[in-house]
Gaussian input, Z-matrix of N, CA and C with variables (Angstrom, degrees):
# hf/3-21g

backbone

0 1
 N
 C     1     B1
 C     2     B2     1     A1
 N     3     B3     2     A2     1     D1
 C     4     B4     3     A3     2     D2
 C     5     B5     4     A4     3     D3
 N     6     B6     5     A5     4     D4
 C     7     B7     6     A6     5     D5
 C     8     B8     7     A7     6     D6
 N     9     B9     8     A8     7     D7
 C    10    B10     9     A9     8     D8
 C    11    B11    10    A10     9     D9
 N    12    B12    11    A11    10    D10
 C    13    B13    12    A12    11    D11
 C    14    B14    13    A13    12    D12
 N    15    B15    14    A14    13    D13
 C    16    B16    15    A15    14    D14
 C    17    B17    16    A16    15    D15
 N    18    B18    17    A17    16    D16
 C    19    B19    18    A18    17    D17
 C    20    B20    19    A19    18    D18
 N    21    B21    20    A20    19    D19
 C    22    B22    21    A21    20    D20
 C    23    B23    22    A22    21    D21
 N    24    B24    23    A23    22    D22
 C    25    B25    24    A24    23    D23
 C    26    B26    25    A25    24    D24
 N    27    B27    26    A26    25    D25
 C    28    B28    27    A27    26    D26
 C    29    B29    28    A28    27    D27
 N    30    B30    29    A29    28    D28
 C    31    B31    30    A30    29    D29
 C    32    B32    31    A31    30    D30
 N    33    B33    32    A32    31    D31
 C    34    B34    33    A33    32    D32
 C    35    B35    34    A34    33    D33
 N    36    B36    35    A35    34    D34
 C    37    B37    36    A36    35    D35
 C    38    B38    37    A37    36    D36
 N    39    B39    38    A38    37    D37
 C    40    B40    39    A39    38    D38
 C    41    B41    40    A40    39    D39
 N    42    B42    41    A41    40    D40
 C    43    B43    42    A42    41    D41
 C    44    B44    43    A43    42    D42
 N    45    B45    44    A44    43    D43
 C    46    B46    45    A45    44    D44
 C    47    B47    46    A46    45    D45
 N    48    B48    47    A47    46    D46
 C    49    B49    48    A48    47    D47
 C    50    B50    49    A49    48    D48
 N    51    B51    50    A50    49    D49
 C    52    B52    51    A51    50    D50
 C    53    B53    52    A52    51    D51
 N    54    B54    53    A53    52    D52
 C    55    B55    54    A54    53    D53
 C    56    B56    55    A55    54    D54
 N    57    B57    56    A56    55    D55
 C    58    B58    57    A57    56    D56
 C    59    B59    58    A58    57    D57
 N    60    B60    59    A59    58    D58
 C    61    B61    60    A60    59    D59
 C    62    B62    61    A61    60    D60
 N    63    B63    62    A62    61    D61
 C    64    B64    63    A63    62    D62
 C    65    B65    64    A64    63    D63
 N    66    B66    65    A65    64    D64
 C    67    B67    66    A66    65    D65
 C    68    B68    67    A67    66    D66
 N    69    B69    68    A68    67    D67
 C    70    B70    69    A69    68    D68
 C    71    B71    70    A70    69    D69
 N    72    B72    71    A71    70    D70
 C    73    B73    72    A72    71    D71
 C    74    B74    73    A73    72    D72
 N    75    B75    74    A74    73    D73
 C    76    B76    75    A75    74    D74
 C    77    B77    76    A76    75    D75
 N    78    B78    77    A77    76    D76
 C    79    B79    78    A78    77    D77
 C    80    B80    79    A79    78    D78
 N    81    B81    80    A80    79    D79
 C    82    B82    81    A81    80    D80
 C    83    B83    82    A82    81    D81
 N    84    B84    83    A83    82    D82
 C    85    B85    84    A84    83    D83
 C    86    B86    85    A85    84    D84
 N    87    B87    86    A86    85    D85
 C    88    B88    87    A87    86    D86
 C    89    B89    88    A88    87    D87
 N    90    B90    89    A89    88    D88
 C    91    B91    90    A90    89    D89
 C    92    B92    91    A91    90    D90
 N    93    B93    92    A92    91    D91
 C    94    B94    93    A93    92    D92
 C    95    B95    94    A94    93    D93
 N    96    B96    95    A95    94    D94
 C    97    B97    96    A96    95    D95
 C    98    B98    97    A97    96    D96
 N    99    B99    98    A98    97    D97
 C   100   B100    99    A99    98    D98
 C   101   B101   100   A100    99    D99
 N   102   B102   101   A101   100   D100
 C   103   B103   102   A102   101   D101
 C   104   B104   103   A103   102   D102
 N   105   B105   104   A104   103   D103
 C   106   B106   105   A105   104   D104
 C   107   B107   106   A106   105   D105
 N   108   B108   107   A107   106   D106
 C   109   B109   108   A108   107   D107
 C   110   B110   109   A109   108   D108
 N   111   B111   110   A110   109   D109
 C   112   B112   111   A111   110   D110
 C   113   B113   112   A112   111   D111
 N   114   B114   113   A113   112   D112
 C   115   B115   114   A114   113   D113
 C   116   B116   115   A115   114   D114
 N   117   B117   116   A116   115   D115
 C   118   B118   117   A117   116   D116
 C   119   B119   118   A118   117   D117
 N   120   B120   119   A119   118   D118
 C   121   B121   120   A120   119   D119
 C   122   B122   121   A121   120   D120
 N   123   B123   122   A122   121   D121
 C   124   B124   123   A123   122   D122
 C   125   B125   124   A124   123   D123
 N   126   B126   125   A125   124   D124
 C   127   B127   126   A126   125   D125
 C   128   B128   127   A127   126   D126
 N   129   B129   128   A128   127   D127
 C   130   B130   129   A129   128   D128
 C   131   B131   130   A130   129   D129
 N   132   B132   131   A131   130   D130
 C   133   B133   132   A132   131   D131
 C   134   B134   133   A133   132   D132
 N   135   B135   134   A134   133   D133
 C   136   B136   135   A135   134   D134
 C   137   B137   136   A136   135   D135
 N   138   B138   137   A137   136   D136
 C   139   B139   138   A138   137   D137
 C   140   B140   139   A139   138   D138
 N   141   B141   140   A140   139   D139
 C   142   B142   141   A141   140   D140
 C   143   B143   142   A142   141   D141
 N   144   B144   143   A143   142   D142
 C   145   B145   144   A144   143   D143
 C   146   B146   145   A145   144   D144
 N   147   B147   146   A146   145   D145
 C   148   B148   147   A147   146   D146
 C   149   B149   148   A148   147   D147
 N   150   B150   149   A149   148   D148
 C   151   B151   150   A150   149   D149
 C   152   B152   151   A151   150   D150
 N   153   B153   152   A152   151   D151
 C   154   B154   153   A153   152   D152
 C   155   B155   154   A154   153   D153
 N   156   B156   155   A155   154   D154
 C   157   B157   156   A156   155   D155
 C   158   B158   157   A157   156   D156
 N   159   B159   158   A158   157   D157
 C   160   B160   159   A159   158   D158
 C   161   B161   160   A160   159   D159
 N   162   B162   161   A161   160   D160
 C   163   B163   162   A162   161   D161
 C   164   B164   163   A163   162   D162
 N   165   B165   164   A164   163   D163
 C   166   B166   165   A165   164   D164
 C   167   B167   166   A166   165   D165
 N   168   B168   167   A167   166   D166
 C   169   B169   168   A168   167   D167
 C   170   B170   169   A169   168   D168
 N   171   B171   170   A170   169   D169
 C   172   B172   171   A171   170   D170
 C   173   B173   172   A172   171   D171
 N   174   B174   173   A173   172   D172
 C   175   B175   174   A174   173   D173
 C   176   B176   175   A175   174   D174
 N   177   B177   176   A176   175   D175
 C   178   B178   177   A177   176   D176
 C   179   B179   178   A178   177   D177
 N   180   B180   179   A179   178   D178
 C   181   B181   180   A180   179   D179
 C   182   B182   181   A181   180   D180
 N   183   B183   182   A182   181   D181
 C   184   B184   183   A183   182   D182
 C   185   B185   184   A184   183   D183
 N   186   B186   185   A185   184   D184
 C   187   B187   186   A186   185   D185
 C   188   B188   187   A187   186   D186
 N   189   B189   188   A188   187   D187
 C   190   B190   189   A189   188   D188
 C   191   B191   190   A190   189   D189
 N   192   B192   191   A191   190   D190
 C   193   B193   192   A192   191   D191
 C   194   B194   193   A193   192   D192
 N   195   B195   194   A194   193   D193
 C   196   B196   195   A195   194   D194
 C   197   B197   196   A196   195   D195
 N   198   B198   197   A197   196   D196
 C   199   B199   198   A198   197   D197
 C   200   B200   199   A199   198   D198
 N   201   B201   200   A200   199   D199
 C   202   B202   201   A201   200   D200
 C   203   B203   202   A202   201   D201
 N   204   B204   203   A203   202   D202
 C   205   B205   204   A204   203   D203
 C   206   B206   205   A205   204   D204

   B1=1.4347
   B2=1.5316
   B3=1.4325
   B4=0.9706
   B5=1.5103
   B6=1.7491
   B7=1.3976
   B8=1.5172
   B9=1.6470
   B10=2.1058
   B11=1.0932
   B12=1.2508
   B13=1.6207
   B14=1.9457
   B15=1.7681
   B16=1.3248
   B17=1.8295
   B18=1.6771
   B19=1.2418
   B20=1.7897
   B21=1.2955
   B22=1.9849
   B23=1.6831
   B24=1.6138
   B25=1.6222
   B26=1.2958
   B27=1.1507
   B28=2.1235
   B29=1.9118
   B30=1.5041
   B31=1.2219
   B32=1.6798
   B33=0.7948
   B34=1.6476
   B35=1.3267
   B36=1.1961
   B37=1.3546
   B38=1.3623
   B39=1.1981
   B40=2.0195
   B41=1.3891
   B42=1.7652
   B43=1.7025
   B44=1.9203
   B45=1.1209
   B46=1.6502
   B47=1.2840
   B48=1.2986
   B49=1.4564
   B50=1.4890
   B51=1.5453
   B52=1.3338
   B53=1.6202
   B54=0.9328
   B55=1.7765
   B56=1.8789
   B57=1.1818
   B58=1.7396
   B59=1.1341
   B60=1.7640
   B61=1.4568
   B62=1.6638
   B63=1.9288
   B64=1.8241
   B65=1.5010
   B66=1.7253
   B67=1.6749
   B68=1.9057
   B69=1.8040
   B70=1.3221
   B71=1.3859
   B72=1.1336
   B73=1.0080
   B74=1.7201
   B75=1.3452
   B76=1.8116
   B77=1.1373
   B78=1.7880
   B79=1.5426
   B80=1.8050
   B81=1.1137
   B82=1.4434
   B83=1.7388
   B84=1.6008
   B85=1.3176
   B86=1.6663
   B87=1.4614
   B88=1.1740
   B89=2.1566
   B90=1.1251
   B91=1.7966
   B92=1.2905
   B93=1.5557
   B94=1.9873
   B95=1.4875
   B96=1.6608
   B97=1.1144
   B98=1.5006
   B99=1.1423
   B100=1.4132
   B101=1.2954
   B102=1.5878
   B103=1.6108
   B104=1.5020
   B105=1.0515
   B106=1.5715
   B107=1.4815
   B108=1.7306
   B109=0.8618
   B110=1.6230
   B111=1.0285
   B112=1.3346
   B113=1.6147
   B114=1.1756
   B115=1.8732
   B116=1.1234
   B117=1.5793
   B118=1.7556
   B119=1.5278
   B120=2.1671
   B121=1.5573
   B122=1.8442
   B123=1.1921
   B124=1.6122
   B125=1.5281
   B126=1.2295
   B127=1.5954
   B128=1.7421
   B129=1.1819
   B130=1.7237
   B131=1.4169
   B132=1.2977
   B133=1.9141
   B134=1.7610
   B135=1.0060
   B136=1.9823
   B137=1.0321
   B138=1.4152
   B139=1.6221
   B140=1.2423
   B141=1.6645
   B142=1.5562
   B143=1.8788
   B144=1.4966
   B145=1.3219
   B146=1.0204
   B147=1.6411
   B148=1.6297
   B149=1.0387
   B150=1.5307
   B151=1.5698
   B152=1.8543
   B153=1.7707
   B154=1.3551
   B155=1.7870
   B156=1.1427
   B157=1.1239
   B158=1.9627
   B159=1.5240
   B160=1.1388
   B161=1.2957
   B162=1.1389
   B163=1.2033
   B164=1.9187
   B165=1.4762
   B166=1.5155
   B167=1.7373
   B168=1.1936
   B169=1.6235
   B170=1.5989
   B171=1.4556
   B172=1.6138
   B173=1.5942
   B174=1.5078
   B175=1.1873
   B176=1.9181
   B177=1.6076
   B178=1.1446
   B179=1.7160
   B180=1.3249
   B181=1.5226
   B182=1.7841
   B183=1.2127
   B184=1.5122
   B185=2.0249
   B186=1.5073
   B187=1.3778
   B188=1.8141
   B189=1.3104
   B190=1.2191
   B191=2.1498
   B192=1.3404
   B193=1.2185
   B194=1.6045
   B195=1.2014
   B196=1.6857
   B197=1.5456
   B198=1.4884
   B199=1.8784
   B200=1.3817
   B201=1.6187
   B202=1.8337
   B203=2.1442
   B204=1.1330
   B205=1.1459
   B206=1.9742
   A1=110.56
   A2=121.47
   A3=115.72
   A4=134.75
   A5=96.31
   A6=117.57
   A7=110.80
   A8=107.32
   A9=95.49
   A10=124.91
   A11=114.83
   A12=101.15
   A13=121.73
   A14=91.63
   A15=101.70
   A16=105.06
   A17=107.84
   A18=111.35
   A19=110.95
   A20=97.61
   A21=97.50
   A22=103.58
   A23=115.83
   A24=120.85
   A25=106.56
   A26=110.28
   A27=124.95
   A28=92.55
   A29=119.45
   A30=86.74
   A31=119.96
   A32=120.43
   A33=130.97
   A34=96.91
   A35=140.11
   A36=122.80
   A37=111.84
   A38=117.50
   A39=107.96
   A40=124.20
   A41=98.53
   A42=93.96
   A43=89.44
   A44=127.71
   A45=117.46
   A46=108.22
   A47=131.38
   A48=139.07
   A49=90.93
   A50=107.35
   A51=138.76
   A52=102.80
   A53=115.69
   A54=123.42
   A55=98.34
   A56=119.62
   A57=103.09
   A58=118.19
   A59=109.01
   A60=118.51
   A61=109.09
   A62=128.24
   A63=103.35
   A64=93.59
   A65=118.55
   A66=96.14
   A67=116.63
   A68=105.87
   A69=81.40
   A70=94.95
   A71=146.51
   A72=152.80
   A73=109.70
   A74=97.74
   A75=112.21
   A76=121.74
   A77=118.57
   A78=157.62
   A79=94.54
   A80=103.84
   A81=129.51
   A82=99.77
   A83=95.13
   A84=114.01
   A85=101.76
   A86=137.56
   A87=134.44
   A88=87.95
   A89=114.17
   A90=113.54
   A91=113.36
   A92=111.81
   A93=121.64
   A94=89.96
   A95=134.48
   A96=99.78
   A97=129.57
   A98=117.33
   A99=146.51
   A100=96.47
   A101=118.09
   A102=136.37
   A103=129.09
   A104=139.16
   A105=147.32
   A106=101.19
   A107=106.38
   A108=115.30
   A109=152.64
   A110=113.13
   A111=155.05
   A112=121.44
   A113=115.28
   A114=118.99
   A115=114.24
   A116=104.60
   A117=122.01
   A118=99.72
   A119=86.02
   A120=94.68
   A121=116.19
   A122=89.42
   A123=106.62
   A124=117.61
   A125=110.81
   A126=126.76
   A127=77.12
   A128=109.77
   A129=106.21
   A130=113.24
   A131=108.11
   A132=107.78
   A133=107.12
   A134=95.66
   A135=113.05
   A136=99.75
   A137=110.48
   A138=122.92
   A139=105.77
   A140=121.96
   A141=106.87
   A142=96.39
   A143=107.85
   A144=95.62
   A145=116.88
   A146=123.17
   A147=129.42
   A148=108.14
   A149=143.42
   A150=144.43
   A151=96.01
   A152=106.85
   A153=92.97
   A154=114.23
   A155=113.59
   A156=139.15
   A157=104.19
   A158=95.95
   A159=110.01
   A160=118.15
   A161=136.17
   A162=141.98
   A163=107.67
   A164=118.92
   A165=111.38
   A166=112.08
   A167=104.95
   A168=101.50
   A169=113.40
   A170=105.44
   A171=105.08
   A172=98.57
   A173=123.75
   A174=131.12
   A175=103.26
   A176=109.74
   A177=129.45
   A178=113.61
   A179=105.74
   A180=101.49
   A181=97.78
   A182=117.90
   A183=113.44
   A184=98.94
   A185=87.55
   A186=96.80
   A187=110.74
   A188=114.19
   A189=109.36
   A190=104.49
   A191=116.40
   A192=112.76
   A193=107.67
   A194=105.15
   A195=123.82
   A196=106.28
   A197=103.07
   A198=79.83
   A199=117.06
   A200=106.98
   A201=106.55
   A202=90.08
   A203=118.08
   A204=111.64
   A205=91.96
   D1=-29.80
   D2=-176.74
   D3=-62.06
   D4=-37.99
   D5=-175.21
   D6=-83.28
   D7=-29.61
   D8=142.29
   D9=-61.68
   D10=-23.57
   D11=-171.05
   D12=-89.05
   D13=2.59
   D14=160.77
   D15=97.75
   D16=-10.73
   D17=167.56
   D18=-17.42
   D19=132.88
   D20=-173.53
   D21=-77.39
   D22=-42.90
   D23=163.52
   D24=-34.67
   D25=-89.62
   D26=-163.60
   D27=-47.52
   D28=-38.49
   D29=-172.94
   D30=-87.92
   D31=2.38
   D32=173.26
   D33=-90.57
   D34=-49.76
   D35=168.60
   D36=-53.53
   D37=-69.02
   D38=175.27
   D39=-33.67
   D40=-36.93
   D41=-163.69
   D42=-77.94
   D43=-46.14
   D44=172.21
   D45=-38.48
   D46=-65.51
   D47=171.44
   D48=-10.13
   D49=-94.84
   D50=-160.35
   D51=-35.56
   D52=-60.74
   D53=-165.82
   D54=-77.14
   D55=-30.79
   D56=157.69
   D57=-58.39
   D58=-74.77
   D59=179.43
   D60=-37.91
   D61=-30.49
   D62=-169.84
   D63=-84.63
   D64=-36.48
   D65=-165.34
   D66=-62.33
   D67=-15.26
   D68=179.71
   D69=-83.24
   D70=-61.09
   D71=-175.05
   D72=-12.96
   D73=-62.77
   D74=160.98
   D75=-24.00
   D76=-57.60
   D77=175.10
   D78=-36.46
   D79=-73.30
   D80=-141.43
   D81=-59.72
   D82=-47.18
   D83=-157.68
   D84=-98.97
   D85=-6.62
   D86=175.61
   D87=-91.42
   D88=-46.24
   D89=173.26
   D90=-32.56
   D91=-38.83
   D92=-162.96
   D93=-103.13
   D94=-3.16
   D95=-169.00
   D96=107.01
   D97=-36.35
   D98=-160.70
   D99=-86.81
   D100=112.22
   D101=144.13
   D102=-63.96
   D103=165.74
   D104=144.60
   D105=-146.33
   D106=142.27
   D107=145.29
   D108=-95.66
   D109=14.58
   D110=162.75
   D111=-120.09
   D112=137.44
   D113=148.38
   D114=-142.84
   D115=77.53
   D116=152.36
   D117=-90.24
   D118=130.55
   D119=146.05
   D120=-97.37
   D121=-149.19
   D122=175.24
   D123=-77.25
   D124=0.36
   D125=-150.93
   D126=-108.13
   D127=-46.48
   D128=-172.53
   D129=-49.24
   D130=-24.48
   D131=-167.48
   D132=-133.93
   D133=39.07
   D134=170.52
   D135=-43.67
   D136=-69.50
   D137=-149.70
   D138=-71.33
   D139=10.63
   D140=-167.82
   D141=-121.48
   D142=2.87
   D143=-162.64
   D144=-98.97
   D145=-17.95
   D146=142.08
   D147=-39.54
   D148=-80.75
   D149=-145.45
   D150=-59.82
   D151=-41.48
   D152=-167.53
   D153=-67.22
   D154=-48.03
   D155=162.79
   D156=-7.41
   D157=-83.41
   D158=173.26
   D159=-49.51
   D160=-55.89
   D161=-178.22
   D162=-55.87
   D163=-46.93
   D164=167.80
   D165=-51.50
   D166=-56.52
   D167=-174.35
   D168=-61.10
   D169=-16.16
   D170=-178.70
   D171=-72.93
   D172=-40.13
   D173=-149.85
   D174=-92.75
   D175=-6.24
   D176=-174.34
   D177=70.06
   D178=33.45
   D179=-172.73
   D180=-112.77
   D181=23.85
   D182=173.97
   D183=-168.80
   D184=154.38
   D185=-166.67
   D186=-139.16
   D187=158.59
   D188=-172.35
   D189=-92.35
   D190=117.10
   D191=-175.25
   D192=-106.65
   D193=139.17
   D194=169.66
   D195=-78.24
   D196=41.06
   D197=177.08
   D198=-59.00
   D199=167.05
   D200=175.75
   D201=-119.33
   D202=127.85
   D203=-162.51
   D204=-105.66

């Protein structure tokens, strides 16, 4: 919760996370060949997934479920 909530700690730790985990990632995939022109994660569009969220249940196309997992 913290590192949603934008905590400045948790997010400097993630963003280190992040920039290890792409250069190997980089590694792996320049070895096979493999380009991108982009590297967005999910982290790139946070701020949009509340508003969307809300906006489906406004529109009745999403619902809150009690799953038991």
């Amino acid at each position: 919760m913290e590192l949603q909530d934008g905590s400045p700690g948790y997010r400097a730790l993630w963003r280190h996370f992040v920039v290890v985990s792409e250069a190997g990632a980089r590694r792996e995939f320049d070895a096979l060949d493999v380009h991108f022109d982009l590297w967005k994660g999910e982290a790139s569009v946070h701020d949009r997934i509340a508003p969307m969220i809300a906006d489906f249940k406004a529109r009745g196309l999403a619902k809150m479920d009690e799953a038991r997992w």
